[in-house]
N, CA, C and O atoms as a Tripos MOL2 file, in Angstrom:
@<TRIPOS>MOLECULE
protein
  256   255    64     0     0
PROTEIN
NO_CHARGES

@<TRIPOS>ATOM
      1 N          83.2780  159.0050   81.8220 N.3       1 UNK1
      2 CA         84.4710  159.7410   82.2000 C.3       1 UNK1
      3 C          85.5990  159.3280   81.2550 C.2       1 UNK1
      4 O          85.7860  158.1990   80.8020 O.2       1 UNK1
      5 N          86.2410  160.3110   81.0570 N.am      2 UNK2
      6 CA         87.4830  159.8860   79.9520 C.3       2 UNK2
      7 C          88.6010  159.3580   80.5700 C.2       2 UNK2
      8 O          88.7150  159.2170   81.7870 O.2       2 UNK2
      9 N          89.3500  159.0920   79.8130 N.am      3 UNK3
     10 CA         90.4970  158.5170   81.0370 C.3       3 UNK3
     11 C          91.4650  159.8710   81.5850 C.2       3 UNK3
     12 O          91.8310  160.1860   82.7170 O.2       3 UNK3
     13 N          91.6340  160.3340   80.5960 N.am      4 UNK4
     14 CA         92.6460  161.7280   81.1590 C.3       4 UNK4
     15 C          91.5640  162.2530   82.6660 C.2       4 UNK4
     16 O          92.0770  162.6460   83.7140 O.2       4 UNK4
     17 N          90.2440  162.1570   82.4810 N.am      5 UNK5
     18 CA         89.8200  162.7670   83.5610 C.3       5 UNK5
     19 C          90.0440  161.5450   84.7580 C.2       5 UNK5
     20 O          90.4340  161.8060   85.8960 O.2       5 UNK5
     21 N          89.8030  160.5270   84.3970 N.am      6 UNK6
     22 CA         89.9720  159.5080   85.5340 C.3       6 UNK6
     23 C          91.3430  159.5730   85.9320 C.2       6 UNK6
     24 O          91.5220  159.7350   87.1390 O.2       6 UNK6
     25 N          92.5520  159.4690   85.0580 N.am      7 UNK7
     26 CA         93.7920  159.4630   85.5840 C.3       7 UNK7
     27 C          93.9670  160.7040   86.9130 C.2       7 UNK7
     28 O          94.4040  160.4220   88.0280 O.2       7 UNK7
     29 N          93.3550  162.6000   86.3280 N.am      8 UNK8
     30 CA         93.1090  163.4440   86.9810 C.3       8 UNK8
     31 C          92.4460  163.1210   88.4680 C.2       8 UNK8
     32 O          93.0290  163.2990   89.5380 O.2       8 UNK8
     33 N          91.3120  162.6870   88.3260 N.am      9 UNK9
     34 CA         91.2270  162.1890   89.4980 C.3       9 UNK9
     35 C          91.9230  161.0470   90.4940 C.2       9 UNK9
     36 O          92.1010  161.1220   91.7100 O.2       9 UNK9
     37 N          92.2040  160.1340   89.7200 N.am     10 UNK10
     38 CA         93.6030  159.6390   90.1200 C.3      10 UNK10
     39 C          94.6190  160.3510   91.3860 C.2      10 UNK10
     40 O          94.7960  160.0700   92.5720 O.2      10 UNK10
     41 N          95.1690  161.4160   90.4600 N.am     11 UNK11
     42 CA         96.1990  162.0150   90.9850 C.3      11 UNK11
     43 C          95.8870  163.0660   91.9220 C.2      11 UNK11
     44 O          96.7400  163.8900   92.2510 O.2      11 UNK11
     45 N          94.5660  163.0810   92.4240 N.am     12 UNK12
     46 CA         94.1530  164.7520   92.9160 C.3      12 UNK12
     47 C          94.0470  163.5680   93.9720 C.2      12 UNK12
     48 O          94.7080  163.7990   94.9840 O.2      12 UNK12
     49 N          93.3040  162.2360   93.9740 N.am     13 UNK13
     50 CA         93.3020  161.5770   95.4160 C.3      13 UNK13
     51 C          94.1470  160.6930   95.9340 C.2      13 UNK13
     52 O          93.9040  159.8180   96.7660 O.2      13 UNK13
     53 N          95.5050  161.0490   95.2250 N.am     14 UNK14
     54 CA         97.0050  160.2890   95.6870 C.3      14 UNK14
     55 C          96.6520  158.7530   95.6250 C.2      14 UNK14
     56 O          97.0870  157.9170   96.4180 O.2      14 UNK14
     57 N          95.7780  158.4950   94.5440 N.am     15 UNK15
     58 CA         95.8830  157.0370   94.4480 C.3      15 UNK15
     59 C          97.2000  156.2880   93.9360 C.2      15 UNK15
     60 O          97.7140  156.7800   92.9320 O.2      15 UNK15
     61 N          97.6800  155.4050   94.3730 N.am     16 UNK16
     62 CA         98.7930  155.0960   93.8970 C.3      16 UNK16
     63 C          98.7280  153.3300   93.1190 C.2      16 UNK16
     64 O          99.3350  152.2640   93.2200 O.2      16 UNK16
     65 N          97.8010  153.8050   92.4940 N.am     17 UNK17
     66 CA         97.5410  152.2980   91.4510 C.3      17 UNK17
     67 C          98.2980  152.1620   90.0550 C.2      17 UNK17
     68 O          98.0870  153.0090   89.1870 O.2      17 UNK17
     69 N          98.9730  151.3480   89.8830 N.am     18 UNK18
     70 CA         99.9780  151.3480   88.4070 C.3      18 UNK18
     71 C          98.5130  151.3180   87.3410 C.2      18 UNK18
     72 O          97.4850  150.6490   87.4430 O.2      18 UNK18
     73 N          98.8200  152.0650   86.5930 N.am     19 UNK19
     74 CA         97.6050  152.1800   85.2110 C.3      19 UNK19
     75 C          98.5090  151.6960   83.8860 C.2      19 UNK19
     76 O          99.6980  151.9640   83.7120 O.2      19 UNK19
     77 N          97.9350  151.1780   83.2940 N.am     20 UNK20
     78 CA         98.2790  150.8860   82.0410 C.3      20 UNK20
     79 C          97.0200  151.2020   81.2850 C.2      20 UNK20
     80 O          95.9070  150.7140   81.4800 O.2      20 UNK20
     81 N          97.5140  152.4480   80.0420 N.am     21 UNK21
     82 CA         96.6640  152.9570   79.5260 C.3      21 UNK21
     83 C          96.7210  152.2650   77.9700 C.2      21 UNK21
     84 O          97.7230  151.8750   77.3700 O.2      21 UNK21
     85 N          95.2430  152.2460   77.5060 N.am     22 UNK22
     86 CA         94.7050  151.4870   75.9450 C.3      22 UNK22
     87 C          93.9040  152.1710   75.4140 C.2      22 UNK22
     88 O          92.7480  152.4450   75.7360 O.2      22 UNK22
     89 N          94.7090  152.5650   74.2930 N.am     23 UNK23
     90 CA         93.9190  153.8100   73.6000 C.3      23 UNK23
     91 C          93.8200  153.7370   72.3260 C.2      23 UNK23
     92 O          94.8970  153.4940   71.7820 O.2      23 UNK23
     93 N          92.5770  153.9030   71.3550 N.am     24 UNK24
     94 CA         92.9090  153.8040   70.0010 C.3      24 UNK24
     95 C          92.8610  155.3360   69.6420 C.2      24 UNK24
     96 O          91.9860  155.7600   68.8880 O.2      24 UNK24
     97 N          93.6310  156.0020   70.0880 N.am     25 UNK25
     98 CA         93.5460  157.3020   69.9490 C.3      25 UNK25
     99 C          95.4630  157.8640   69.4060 C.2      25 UNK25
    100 O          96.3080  157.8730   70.3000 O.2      25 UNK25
    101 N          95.8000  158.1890   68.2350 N.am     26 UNK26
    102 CA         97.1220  158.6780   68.1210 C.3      26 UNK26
    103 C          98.2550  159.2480   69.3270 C.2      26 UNK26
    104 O          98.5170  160.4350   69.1290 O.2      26 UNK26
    105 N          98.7580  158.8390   70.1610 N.am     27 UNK27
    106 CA         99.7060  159.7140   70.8850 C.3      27 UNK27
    107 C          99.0570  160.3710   71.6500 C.2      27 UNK27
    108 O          99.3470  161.5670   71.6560 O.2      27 UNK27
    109 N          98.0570  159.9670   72.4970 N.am     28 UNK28
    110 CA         97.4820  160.3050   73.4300 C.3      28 UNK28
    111 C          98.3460  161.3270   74.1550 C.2      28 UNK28
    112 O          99.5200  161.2980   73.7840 O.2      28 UNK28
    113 N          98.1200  162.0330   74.8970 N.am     29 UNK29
    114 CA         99.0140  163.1500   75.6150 C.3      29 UNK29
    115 C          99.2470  162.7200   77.3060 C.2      29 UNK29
    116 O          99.9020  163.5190   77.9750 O.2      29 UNK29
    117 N          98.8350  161.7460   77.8350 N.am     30 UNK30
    118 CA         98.5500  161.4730   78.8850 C.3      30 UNK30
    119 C          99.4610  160.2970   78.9640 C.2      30 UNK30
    120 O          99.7900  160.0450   80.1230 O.2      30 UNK30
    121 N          99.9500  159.5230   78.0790 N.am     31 UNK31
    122 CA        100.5140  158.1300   78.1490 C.3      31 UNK31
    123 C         102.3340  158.8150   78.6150 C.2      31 UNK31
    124 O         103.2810  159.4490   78.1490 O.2      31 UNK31
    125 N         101.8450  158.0860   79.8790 N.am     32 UNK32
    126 CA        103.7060  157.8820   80.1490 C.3      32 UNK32
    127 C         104.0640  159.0370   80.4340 C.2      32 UNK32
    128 O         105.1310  159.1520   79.8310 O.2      32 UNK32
    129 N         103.7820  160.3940   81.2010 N.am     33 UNK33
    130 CA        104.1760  161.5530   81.5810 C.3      33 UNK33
    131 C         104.1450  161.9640   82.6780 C.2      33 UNK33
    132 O         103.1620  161.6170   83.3330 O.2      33 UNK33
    133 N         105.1130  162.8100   83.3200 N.am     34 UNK34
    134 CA        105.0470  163.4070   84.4410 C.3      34 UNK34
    135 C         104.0750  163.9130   85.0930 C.2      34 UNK34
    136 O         103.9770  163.7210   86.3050 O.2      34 UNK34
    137 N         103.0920  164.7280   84.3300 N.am     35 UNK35
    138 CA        101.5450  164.9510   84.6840 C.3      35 UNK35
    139 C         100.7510  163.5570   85.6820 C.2      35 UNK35
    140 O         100.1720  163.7280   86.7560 O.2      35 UNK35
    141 N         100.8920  162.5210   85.1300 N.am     36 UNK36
    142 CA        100.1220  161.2930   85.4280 C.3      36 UNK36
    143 C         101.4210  160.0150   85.4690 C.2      36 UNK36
    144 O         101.9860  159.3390   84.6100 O.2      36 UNK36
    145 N         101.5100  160.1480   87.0900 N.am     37 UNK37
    146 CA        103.3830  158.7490   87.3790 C.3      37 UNK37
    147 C         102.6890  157.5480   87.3910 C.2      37 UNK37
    148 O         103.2480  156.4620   87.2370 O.2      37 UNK37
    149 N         101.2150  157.7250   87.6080 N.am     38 UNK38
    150 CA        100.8260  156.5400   87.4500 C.3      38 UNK38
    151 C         100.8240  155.5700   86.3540 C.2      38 UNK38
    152 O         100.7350  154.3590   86.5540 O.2      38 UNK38
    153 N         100.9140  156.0520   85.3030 N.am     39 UNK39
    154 CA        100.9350  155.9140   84.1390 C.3      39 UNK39
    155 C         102.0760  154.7840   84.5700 C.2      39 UNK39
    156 O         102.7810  154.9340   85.5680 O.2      39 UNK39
    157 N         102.1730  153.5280   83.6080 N.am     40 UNK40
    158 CA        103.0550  152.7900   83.3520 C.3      40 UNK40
    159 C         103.5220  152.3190   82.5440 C.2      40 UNK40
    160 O         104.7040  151.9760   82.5550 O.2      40 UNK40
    161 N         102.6380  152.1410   81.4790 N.am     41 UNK41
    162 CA        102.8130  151.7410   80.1840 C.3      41 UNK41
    163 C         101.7180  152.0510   79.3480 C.2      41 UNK41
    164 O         100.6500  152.0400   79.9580 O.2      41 UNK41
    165 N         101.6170  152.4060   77.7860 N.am     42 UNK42
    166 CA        100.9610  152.2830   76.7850 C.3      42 UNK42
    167 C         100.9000  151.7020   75.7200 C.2      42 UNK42
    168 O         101.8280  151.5030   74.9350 O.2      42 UNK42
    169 N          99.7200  151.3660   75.6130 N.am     43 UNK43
    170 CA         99.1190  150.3730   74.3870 C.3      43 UNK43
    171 C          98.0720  150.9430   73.6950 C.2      43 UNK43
    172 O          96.9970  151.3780   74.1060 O.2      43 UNK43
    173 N          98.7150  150.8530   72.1640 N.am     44 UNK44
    174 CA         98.2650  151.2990   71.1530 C.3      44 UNK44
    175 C          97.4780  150.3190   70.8000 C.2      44 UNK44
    176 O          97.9230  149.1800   70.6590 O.2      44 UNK44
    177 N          95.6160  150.7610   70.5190 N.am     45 UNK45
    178 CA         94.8570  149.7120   69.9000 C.3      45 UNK45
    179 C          95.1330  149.7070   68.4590 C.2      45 UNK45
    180 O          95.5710  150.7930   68.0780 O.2      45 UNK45
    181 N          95.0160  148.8420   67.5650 N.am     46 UNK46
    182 CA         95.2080  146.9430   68.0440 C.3      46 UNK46
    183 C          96.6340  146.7760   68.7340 C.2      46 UNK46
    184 O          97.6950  147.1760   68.2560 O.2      46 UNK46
    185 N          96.5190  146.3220   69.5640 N.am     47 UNK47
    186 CA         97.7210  145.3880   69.8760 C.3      47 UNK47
    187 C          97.7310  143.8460   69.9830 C.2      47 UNK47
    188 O          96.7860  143.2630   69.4520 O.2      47 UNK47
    189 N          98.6310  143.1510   70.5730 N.am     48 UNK48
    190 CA         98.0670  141.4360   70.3080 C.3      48 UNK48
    191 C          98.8800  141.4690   71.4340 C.2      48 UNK48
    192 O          99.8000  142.2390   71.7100 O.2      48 UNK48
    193 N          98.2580  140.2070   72.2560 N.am     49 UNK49
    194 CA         98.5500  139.3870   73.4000 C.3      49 UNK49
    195 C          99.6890  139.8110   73.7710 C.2      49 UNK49
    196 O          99.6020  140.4140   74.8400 O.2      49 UNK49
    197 N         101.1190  139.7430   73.1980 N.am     50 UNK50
    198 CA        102.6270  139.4890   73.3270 C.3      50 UNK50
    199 C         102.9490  141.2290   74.3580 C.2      50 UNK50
    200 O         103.5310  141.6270   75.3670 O.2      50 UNK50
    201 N         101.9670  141.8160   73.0460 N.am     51 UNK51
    202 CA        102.3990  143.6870   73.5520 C.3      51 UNK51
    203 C         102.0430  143.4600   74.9940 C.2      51 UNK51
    204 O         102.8520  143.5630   75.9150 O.2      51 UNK51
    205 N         100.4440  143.0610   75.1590 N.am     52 UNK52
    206 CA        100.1410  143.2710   76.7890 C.3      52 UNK52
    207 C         100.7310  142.5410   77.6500 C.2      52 UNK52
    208 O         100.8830  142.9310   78.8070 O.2      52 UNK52
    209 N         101.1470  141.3960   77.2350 N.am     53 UNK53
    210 CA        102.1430  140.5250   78.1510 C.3      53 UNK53
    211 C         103.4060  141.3150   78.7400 C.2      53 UNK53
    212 O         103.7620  141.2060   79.9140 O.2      53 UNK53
    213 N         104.0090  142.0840   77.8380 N.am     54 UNK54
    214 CA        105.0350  142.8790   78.2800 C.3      54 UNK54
    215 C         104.8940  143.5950   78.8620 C.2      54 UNK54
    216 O         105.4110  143.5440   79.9780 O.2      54 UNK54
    217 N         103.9990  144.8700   78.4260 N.am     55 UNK55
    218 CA        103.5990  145.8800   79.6850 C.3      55 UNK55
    219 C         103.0010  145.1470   80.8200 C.2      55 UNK55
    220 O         103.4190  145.6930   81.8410 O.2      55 UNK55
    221 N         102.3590  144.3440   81.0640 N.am     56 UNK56
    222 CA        102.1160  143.7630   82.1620 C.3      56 UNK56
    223 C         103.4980  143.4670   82.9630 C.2      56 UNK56
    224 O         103.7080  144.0990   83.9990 O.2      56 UNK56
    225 N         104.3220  142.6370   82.5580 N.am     57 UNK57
    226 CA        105.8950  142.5800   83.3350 C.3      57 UNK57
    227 C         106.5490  143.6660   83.3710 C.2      57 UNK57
    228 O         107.3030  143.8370   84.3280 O.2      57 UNK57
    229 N         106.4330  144.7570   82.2760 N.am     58 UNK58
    230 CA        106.8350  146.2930   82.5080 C.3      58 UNK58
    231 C         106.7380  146.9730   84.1910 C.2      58 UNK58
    232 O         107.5210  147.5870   84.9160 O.2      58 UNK58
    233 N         105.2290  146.4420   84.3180 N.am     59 UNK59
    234 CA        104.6630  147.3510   85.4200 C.3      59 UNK59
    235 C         104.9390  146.6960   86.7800 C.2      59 UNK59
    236 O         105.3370  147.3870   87.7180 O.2      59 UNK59
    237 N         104.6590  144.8750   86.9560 N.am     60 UNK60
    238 CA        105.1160  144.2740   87.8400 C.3      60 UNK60
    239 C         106.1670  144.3180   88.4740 C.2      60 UNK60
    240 O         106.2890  143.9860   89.6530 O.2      60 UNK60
    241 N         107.1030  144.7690   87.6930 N.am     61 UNK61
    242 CA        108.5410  144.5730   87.6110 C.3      61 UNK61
    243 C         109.1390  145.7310   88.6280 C.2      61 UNK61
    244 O         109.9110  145.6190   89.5800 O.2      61 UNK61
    245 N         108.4170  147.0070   88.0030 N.am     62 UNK62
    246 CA        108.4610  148.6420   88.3560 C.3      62 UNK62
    247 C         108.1010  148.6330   89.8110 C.2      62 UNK62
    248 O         108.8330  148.9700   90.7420 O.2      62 UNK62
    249 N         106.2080  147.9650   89.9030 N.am     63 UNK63
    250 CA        106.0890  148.0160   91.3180 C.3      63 UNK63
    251 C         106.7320  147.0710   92.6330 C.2      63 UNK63
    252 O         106.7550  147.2830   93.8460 O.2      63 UNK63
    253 N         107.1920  146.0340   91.8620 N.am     64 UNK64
    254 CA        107.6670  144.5850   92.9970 C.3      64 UNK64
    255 C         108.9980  145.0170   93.7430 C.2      64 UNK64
    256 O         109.5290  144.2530   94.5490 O.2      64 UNK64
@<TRIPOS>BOND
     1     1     2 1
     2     2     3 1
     3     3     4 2
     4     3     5 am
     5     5     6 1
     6     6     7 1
     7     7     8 2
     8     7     9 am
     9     9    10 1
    10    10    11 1
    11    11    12 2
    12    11    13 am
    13    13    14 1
    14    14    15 1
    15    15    16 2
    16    15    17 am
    17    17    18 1
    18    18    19 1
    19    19    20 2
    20    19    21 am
    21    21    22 1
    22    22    23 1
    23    23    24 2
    24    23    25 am
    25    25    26 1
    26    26    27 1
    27    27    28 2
    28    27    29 am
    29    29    30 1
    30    30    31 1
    31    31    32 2
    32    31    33 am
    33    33    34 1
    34    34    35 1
    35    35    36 2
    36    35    37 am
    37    37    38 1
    38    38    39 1
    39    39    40 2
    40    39    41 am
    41    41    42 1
    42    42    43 1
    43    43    44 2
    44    43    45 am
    45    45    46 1
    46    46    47 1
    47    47    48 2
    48    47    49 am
    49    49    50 1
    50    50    51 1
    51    51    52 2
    52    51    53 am
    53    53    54 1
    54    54    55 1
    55    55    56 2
    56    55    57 am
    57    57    58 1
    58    58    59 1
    59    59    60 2
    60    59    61 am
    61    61    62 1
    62    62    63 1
    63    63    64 2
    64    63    65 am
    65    65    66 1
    66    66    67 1
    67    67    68 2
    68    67    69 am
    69    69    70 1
    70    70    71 1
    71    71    72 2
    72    71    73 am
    73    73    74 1
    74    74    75 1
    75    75    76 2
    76    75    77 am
    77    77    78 1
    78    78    79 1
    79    79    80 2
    80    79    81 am
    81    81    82 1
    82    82    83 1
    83    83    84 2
    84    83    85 am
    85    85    86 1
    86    86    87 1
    87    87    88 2
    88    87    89 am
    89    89    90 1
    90    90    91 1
    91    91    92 2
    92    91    93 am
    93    93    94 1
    94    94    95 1
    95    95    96 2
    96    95    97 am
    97    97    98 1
    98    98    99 1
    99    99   100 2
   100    99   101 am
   101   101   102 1
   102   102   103 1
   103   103   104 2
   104   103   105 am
   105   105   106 1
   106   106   107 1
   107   107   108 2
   108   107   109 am
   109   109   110 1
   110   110   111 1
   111   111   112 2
   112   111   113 am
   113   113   114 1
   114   114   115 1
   115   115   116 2
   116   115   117 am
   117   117   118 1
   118   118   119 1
   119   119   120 2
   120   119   121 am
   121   121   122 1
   122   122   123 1
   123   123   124 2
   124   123   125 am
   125   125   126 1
   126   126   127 1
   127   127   128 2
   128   127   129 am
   129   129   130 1
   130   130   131 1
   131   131   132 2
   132   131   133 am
   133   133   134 1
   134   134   135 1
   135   135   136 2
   136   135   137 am
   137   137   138 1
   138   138   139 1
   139   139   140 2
   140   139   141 am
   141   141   142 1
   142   142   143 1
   143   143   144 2
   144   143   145 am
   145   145   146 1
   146   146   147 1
   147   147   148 2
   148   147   149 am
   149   149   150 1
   150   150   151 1
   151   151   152 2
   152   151   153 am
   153   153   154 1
   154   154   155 1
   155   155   156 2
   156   155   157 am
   157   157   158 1
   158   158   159 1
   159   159   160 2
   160   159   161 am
   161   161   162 1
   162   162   163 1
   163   163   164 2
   164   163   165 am
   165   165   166 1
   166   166   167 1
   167   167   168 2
   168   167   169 am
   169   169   170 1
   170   170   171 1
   171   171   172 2
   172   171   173 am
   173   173   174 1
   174   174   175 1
   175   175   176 2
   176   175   177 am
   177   177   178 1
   178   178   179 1
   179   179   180 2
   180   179   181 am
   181   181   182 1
   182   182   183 1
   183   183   184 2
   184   183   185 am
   185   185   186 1
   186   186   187 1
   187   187   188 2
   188   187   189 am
   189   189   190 1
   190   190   191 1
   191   191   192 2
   192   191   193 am
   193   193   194 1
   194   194   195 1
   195   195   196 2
   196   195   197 am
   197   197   198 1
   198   198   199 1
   199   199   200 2
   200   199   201 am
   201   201   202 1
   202   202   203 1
   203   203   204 2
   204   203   205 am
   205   205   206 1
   206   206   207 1
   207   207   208 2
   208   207   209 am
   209   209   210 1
   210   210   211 1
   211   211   212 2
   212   211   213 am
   213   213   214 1
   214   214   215 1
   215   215   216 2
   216   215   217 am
   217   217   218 1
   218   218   219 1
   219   219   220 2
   220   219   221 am
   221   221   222 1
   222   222   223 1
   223   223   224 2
   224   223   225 am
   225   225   226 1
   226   226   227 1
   227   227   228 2
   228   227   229 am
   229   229   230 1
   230   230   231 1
   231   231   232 2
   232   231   233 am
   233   233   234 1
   234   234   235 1
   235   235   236 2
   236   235   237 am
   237   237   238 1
   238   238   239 1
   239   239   240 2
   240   239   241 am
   241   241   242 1
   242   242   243 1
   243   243   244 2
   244   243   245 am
   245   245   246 1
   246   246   247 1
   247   247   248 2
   248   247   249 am
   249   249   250 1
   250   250   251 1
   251   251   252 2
   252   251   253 am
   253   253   254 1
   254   254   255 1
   255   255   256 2
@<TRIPOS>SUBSTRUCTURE
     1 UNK1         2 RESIDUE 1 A UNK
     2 UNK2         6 RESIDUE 1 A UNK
     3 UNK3        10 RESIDUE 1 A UNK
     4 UNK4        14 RESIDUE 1 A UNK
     5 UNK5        18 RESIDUE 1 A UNK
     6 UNK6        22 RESIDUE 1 A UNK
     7 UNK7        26 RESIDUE 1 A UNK
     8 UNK8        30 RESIDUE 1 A UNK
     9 UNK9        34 RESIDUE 1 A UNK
    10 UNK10       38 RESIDUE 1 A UNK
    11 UNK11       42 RESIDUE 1 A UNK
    12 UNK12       46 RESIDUE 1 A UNK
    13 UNK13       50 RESIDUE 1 A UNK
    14 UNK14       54 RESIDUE 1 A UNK
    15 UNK15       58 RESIDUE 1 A UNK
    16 UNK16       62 RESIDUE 1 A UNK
    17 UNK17       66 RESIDUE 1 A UNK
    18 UNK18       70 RESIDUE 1 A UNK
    19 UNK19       74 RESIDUE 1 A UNK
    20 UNK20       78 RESIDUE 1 A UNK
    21 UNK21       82 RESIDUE 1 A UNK
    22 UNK22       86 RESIDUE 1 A UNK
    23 UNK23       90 RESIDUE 1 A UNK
    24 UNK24       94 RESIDUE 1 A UNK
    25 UNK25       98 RESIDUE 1 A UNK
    26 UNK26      102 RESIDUE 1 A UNK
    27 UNK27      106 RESIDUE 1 A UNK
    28 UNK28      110 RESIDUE 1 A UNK
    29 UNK29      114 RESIDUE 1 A UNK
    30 UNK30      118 RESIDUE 1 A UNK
    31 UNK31      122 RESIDUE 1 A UNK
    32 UNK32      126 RESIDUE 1 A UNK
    33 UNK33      130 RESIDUE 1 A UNK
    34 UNK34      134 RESIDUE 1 A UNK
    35 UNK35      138 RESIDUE 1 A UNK
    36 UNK36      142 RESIDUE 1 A UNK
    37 UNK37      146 RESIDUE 1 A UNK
    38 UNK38      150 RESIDUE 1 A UNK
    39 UNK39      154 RESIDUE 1 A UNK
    40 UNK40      158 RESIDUE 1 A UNK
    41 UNK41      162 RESIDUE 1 A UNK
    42 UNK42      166 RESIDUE 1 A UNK
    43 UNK43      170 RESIDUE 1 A UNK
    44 UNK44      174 RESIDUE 1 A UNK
    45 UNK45      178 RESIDUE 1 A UNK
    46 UNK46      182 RESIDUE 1 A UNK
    47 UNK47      186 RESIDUE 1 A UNK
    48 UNK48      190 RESIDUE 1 A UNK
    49 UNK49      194 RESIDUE 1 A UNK
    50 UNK50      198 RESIDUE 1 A UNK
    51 UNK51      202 RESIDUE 1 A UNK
    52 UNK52      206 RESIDUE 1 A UNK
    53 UNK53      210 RESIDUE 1 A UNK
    54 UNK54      214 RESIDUE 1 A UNK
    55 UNK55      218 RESIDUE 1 A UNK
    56 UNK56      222 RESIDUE 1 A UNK
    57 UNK57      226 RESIDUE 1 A UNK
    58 UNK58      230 RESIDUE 1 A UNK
    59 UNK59      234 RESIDUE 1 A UNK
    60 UNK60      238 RESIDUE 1 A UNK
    61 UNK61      242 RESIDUE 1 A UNK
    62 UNK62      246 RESIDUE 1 A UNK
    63 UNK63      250 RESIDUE 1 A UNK
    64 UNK64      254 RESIDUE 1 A UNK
């Protein structure tokens, strides 16, 4: 399953789980949009430790 379809399903069963999406894919269309609130943050592959450290407190921060 791709993620756009997983996020889709996601949102069709009102899951309300913070996602942080990792993609080595250009500007994914799904990262960070109204389509998908779950969305919280994106990370561009490669990234290093520091990036995910942040979106991780990005999202904590959002849901706490």
């Amino acid at each position: 399953m791709s993620g756009k379809k997983l996020l889709a399903s996601m949102k069709k069963d009102a899951v309300q789980i913070p996602v942080i999406v990792i993609t080595g894919l250009p500007r994914d269309g799904y990262i960070k949009t109204a389509e998908f609130p779950m969305v919280k943050a994106g990370l561009q592959k490669p990234f290093d430790y520091r990036t995910l450290l942040q979106s991780l407190v990005l999202v904590f921060e959002a849901d706490g």
